[in-house]
C-alpha positions as protocol buffer text, in pm:
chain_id: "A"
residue {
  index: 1
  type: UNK
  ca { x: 1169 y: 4308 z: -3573 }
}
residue {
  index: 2
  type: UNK
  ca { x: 1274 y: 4227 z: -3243 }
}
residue {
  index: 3
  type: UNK
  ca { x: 1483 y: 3869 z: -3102 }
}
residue {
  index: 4
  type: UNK
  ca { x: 1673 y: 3771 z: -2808 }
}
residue {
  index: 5
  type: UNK
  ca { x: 1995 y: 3658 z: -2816 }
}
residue {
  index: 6
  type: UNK
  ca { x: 2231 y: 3531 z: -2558 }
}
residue {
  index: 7
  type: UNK
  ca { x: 2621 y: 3596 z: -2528 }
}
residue {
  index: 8
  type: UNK
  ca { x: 2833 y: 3417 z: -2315 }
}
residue {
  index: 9
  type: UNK
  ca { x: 3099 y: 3599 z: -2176 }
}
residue {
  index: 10
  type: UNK
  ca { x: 3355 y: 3430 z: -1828 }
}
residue {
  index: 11
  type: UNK
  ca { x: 3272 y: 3593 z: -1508 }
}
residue {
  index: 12
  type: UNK
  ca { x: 3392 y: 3583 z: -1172 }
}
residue {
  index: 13
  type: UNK
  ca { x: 3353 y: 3382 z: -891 }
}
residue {
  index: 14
  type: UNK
  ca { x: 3480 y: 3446 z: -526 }
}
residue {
  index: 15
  type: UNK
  ca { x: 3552 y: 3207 z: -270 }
}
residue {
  index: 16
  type: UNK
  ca { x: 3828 y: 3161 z: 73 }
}
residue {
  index: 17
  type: UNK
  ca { x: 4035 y: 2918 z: 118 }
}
residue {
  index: 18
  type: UNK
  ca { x: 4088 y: 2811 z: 463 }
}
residue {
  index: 19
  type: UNK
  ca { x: 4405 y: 2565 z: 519 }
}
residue {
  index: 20
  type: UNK
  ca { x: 4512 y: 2434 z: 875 }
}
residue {
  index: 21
  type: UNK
  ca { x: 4860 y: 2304 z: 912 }
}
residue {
  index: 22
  type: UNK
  ca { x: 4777 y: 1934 z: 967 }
}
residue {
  index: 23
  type: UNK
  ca { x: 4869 y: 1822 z: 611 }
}
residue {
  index: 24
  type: UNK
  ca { x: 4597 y: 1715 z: 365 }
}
residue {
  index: 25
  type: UNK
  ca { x: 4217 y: 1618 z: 519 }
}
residue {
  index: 26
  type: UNK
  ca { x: 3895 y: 1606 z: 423 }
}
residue {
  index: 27
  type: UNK
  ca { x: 3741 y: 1917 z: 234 }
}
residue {
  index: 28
  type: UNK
  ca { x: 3441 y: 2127 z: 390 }
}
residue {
  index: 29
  type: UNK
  ca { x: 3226 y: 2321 z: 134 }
}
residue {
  index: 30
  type: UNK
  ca { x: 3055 y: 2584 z: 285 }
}
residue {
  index: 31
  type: UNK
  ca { x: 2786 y: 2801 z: 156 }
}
residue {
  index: 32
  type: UNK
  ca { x: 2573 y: 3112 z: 292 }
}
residue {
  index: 33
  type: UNK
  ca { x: 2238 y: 3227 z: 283 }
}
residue {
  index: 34
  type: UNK
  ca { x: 2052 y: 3451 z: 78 }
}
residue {
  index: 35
  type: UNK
  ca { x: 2149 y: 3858 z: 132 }
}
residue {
  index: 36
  type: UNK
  ca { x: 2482 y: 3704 z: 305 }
}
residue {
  index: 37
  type: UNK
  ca { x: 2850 y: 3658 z: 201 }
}
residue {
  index: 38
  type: UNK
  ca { x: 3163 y: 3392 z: 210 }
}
residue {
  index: 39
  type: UNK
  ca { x: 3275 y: 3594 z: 568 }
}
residue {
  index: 40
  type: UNK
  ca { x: 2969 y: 3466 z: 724 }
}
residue {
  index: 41
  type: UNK
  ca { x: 2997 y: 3137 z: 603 }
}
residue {
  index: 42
  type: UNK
  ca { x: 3373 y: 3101 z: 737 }
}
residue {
  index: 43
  type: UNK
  ca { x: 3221 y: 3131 z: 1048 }
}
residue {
  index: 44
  type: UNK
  ca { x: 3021 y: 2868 z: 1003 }
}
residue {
  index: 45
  type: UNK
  ca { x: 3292 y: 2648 z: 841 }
}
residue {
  index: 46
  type: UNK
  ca { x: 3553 y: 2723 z: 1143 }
}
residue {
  index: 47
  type: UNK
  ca { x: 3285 y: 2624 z: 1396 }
}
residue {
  index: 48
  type: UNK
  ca { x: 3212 y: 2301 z: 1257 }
}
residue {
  index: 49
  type: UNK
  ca { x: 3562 y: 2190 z: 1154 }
}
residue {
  index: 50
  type: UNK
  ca { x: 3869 y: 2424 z: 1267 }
}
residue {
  index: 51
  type: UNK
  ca { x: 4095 y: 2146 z: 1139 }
}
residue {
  index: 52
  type: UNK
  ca { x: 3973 y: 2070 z: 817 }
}
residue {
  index: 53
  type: UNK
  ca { x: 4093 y: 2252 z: 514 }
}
residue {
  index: 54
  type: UNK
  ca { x: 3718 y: 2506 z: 431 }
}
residue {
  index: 55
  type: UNK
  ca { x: 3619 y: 2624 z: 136 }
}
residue {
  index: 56
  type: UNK
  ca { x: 3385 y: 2935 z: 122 }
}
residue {
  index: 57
  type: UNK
  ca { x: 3187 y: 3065 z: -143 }
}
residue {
  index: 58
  type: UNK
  ca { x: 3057 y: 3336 z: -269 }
}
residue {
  index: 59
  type: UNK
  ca { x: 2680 y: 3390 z: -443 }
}
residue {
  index: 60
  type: UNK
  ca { x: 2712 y: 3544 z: -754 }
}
residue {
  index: 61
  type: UNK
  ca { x: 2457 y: 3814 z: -753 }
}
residue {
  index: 62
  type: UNK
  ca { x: 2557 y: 4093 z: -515 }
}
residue {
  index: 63
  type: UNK
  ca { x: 2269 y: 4359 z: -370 }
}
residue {
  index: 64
  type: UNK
  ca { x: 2255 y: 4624 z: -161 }
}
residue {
  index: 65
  type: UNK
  ca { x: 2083 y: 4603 z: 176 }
}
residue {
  index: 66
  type: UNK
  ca { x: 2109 y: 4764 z: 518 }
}
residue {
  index: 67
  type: UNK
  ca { x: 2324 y: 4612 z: 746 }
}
residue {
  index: 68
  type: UNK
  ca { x: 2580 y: 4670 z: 1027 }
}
residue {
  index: 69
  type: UNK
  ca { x: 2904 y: 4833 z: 886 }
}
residue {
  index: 70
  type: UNK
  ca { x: 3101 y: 4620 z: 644 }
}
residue {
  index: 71
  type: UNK
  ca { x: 2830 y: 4458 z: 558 }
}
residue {
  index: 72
  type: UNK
  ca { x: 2610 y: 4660 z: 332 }
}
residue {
  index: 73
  type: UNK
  ca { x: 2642 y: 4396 z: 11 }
}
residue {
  index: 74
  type: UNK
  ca { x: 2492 y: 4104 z: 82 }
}
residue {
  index: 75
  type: UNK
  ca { x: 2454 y: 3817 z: -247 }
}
residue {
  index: 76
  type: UNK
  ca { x: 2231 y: 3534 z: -364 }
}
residue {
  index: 77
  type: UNK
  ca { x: 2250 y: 3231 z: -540 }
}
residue {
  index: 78
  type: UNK
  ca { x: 1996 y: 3257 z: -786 }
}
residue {
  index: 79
  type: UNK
  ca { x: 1739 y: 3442 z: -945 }
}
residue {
  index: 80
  type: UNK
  ca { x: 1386 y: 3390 z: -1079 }
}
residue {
  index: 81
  type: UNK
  ca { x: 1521 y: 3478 z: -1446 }
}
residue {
  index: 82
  type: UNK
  ca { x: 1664 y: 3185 z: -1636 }
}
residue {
  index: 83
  type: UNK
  ca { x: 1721 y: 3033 z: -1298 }
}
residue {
  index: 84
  type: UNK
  ca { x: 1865 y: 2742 z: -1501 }
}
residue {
  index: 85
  type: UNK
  ca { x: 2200 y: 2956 z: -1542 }
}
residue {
  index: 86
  type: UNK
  ca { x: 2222 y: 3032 z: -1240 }
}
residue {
  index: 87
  type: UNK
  ca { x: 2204 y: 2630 z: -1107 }
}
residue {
  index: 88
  type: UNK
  ca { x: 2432 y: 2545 z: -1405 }
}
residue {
  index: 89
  type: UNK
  ca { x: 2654 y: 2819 z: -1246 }
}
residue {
  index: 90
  type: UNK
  ca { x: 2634 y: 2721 z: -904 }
}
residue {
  index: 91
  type: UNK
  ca { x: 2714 y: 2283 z: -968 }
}
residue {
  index: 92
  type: UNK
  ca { x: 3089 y: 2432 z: -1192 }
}
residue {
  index: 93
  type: UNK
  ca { x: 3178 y: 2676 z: -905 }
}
residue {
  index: 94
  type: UNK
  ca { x: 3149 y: 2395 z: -657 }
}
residue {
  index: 95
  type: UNK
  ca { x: 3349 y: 2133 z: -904 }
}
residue {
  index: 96
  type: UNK
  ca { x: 3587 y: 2380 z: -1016 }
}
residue {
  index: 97
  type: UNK
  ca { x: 3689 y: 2392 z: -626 }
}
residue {
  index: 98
  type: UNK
  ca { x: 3673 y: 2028 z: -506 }
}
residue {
  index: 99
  type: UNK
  ca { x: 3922 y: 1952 z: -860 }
}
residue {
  index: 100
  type: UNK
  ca { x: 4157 y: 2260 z: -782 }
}
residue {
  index: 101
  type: UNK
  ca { x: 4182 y: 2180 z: -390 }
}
residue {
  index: 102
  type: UNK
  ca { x: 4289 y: 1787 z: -476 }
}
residue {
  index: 103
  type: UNK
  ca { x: 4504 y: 1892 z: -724 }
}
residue {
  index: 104
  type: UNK
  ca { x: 4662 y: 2129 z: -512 }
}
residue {
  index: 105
  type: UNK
  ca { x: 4706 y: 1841 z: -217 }
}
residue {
  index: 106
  type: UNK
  ca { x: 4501 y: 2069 z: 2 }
}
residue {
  index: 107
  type: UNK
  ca { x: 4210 y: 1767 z: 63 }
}
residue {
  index: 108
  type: UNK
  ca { x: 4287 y: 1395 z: 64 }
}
residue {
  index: 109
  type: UNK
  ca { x: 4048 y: 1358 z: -206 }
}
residue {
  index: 110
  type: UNK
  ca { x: 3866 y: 1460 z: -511 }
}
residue {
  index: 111
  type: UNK
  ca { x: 3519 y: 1470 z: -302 }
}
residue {
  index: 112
  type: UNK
  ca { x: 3399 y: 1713 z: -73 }
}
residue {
  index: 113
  type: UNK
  ca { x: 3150 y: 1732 z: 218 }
}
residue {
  index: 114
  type: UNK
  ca { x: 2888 y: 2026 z: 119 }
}
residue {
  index: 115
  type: UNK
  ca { x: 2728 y: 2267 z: 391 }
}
residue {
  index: 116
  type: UNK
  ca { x: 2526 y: 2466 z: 278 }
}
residue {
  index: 117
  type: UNK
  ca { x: 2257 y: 2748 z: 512 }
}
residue {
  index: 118
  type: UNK
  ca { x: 1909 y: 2868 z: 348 }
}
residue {
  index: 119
  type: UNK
  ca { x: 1880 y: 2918 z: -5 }
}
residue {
  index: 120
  type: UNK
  ca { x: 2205 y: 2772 z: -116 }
}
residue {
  index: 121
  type: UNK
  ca { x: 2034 y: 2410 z: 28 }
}
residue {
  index: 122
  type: UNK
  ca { x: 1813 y: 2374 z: -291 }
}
residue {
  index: 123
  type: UNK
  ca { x: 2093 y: 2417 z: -478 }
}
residue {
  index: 124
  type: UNK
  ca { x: 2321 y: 2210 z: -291 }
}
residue {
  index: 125
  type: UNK
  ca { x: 2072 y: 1900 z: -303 }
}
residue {
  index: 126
  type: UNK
  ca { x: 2051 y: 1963 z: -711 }
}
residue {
  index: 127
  type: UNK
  ca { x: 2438 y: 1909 z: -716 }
}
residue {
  index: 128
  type: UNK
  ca { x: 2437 y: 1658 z: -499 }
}
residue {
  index: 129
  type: UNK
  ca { x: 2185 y: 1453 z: -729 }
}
residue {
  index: 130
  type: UNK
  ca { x: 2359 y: 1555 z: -1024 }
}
residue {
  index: 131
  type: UNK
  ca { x: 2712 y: 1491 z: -932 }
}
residue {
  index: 132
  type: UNK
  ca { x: 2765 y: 1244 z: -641 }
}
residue {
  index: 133
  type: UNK
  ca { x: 3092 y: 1120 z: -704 }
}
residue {
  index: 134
  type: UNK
  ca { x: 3182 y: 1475 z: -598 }
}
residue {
  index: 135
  type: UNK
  ca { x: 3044 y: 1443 z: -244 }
}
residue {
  index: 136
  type: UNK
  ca { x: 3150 y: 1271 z: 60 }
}
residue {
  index: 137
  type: UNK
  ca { x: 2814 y: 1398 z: 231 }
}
residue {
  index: 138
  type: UNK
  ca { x: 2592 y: 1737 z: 263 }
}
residue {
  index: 139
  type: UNK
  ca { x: 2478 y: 1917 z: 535 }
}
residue {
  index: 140
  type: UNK
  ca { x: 2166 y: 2159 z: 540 }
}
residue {
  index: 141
  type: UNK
  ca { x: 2056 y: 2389 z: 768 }
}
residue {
  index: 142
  type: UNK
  ca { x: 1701 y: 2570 z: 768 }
}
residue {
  index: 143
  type: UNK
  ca { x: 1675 y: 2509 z: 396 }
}
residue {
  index: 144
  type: UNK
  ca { x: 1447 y: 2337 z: 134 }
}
residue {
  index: 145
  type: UNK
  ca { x: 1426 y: 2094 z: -104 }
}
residue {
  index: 146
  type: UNK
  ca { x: 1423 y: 2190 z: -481 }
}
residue {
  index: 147
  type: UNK
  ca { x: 1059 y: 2342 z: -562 }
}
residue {
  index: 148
  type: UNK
  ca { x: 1004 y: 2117 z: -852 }
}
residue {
  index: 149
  type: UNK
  ca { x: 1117 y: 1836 z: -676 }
}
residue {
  index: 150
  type: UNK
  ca { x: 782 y: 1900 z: -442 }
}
residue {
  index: 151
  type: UNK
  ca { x: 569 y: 1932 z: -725 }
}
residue {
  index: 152
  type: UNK
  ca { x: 680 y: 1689 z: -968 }
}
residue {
  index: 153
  type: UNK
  ca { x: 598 y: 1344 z: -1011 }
}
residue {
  index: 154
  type: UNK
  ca { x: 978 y: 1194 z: -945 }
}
residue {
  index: 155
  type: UNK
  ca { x: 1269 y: 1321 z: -703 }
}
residue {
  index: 156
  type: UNK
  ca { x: 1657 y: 1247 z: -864 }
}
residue {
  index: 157
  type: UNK
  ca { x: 1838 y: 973 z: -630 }
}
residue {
  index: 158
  type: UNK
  ca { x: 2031 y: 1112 z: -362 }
}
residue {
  index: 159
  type: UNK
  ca { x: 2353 y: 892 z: -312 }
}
residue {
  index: 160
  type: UNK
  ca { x: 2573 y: 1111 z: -57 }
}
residue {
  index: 161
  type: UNK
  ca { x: 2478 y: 1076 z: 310 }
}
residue {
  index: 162
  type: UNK
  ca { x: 2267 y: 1385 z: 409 }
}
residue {
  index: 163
  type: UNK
  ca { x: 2225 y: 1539 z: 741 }
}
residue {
  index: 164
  type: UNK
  ca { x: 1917 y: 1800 z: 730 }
}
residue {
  index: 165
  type: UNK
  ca { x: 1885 y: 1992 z: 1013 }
}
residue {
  index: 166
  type: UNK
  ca { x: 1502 y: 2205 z: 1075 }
}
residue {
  index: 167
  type: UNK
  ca { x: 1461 y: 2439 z: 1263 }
}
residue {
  index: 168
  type: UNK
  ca { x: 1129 y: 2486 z: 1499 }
}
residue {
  index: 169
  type: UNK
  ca { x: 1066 y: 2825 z: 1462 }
}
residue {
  index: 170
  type: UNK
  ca { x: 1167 y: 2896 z: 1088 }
}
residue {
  index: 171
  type: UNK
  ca { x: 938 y: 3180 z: 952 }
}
residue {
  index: 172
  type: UNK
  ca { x: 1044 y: 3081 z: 561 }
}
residue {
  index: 173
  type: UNK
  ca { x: 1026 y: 2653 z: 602 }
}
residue {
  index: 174
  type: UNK
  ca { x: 753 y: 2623 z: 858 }
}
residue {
  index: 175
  type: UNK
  ca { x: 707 y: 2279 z: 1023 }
}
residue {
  index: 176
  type: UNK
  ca { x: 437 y: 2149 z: 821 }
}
residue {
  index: 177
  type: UNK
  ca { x: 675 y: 2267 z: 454 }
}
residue {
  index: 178
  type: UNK
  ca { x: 922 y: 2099 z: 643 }
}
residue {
  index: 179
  type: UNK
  ca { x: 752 y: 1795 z: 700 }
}
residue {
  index: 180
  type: UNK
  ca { x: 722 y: 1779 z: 321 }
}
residue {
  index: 181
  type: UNK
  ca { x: 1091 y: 1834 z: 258 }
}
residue {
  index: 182
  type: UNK
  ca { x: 1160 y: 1544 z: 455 }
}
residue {
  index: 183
  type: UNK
  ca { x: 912 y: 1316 z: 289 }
}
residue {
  index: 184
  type: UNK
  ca { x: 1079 y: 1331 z: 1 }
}
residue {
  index: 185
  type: UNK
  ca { x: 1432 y: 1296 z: 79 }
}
residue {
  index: 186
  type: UNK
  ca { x: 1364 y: 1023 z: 284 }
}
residue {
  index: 187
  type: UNK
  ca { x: 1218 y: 859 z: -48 }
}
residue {
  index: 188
  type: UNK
  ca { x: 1508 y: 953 z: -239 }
}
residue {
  index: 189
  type: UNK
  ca { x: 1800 y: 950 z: -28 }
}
residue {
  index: 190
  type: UNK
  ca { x: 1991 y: 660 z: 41 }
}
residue {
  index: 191
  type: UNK
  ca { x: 2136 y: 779 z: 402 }
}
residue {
  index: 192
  type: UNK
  ca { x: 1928 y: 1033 z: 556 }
}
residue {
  index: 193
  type: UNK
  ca { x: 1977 y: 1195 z: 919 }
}
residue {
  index: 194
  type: UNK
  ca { x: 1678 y: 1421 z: 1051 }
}
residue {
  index: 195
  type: UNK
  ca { x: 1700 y: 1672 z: 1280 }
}
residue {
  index: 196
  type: UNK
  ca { x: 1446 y: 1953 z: 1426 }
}
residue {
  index: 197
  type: UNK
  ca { x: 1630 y: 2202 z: 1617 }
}
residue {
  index: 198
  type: UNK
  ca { x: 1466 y: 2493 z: 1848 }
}
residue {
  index: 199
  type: UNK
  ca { x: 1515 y: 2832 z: 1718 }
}
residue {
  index: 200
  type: UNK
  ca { x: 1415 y: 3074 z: 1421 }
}
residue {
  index: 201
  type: UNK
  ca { x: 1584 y: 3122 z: 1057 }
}
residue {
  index: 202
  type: UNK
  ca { x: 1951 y: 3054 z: 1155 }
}
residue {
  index: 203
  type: UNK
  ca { x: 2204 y: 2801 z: 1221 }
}
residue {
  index: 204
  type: UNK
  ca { x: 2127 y: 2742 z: 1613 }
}
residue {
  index: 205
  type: UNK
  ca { x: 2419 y: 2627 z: 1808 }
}
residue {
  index: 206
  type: UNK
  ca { x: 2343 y: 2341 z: 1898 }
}
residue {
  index: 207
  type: UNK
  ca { x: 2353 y: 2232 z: 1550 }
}
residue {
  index: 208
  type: UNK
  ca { x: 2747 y: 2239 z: 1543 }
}
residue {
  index: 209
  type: UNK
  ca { x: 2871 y: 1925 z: 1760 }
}
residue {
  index: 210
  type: UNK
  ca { x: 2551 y: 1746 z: 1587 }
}
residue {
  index: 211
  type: UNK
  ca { x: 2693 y: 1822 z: 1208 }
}
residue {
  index: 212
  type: UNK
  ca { x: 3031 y: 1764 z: 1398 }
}
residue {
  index: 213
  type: UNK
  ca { x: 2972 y: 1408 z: 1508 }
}
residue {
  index: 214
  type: UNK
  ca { x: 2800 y: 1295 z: 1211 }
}
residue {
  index: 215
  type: UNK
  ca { x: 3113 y: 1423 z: 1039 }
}
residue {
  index: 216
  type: UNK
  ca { x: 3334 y: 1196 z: 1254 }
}
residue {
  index: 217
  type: UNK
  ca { x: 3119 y: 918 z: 1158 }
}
residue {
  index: 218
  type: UNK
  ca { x: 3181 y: 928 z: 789 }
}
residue {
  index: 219
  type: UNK
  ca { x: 3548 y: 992 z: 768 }
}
């Protein structure tokens, strides 16, 4: 006879801390893209907001893959098995941080803003409709919108402001997916900024004093 069982055992998680001397501000989340890693996404963090306390986390499932030196691991944020876990995963990482970082008097609240590049935007938008009152606002960059919310007959609300930025030249979110994307968070969300951007499957420069400014405008 054969059955499946399921133990739970803790695991892990890996994120950098990033604190400027200016006293307590507001927090800024910041996750990478599939096949990358928390160093990248400081760099994105530090060029949006060098004064801002930044948070930078790590994917939980680490592959190898060919890459310059020092950069032969790269990690995602979910997988096709049990995906479920891995989103359940992914929304107490991100709470876990925001409560420790207030706690700690590192941000002047118990919110966060939430960038997040590629495949970690699915998964931010699922927290984000899950768990507002953690959120002061997201940001995603050449990402996507949950699958099922595509497919399925209702989107979640989305309460925090969201600034989506496309990019023209994307070979994984095309213009005419993300044309879809936008139809329905424009449906759902309550404060919605668009933007296309030139460029390929990256965070094009031009996107940082955009995500910068809209930043100044909600704090």
């Amino acid at each position: 006879m054969l059955s499946s069982h399921r133990l739970k055992q803790e695991i892990s998680y890996h994120y950098d801390l990033f604190i400027p001397a200016t006293g307590p501000a507001p927090l800024l989340i910041c996750l990478h893209g599939y096949g990358q890693n928390k160093e990248i996404a400081m760099q994105f963090g530090r060029q949006i907001r060098s004064d801002w306390p930044i948070a930078v986390l790590q994917a939980p499932h680490p592959h190898h893959r060919n890459a310059r030196p020092g950069q032969e691991t790269g990690f995602g944020w979910v997988s096709a098995y049990k995906p479920q876990e891995d989103i359940d995963n992914h929304h107490r990482f991100i709470s876990q941080v925001i409560q420790e970082a207030f706690s700690k008097g590192i941000t002047d609240k118990p919110a966060a803003f939430l960038f997040g590049f590629s495949q970690s935007v699915s998964l931010n938008y699922r927290f984000a409709a899950a768990q507002p009152q953690n959120l002061r606002g997201v940001i995603a960059v050449a990402g996507a919108a949950p699958s099922d919310w595509l497919t399925g007959s209702s989107t979640p609300a989305l309460k925090p402001p969201i600034l989506h930025i496309s990019t023209s030249e994307d070979n994984y979110y095309p213009a005419k997916v993300a044309q879809l994307f936008k139809q329905k968070l424009t449906a759902r969300a309550s404060d919605l900024s668009w933007h296309d951007a030139k460029g390929g499957h990256r965070v094009p420069k031009s996107a940082y004093p955009l995500i910068k400014q809209w930043l100044d405008a909600r704090v």
